[in-house]
C-alpha positions in Angstrom: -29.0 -31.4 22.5 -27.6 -32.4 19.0 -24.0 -30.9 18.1 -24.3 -29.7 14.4 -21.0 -29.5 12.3 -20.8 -26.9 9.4 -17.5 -26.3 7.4 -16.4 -23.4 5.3 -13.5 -24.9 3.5 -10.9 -23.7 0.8 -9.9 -26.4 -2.1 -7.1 -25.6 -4.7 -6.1 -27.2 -7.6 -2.8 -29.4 -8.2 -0.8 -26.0 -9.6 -2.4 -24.0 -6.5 -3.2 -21.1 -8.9 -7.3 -21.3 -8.4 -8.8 -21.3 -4.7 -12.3 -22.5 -3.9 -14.6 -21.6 -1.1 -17.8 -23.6 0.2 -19.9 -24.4 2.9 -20.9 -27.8 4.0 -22.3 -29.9 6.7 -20.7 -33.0 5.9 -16.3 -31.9 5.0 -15.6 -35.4 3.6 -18.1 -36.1 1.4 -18.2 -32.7 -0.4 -14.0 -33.1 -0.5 -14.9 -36.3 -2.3 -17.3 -34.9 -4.7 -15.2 -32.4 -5.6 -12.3 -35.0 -6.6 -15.1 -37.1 -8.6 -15.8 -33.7 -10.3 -12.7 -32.8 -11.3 -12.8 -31.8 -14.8 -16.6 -31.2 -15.1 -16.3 -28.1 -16.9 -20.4 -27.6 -15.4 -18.9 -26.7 -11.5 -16.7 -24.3 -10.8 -14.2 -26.8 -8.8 -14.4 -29.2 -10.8 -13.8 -26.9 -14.3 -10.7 -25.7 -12.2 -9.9 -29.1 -10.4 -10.0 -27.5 -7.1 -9.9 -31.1 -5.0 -7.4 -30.5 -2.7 -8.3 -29.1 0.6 -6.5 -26.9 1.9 -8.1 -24.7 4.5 -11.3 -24.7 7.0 -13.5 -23.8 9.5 -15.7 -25.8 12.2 -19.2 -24.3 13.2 -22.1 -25.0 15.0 -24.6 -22.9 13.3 -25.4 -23.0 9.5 -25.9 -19.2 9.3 -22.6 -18.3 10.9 -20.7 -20.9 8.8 -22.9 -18.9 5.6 -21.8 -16.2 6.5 -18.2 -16.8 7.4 -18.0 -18.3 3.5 -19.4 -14.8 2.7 -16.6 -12.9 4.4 -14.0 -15.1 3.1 -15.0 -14.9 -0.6 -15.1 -11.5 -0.4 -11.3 -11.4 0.7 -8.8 -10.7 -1.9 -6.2 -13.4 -3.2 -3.5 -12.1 -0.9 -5.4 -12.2 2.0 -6.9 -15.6 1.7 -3.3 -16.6 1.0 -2.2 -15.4 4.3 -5.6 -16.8 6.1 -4.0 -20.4 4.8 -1.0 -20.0 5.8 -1.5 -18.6 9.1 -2.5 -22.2 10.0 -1.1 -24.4 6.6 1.9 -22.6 5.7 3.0 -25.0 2.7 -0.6 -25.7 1.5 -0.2 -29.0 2.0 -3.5 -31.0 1.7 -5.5 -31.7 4.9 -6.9 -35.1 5.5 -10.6 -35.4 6.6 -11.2 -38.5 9.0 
């Protein structure tokens, strides 16, 4: 049986004043294509520079993961605030390997 990996993830920006959510099956990558967008006033993340990942989620089915990126843009600042810092209290950025 194949293991699938889907990520909804939260970027921010340098200032940490704009948060990002997305889905993904491949967390590196898009967290590198969002730091070759930055700027690119076409996307979202890239208008706001949201690069720096700060927040996400690990599932096995592309649906729940959809719909999990759903619920959380949905959430209001403050509680997607306390989401991150329930498990990154300084918003530090998180390394993908």
């Amino acid at each position: 049986m194949n293991e699938h990996n889907y990520f909804v993830y939260i970027t921010t920006n340098p200032g940490k004043t704009v948060l990002y959510t997305g889905v993904t099956n491949d967390l590196l990558t898009r967290i590198q294509q969002h730091y070759e967008n930055r700027g690119n006033k076409k996307t979202f993340a890239g208008k706001y520079f949201c690069y720096k990942l700060i927040y996400y989620e690990r599932f096995d089915d592309i649906n729940n993961a959809i719909e999990r990126e759903k619920e959380i843009k949905d959430l209001s600042r403050k509680i997607k605030e306390q989401l991150i810092g329930n498990c990154n209290p300084k918003w530090k950025t998180l390394i993908v390997e």
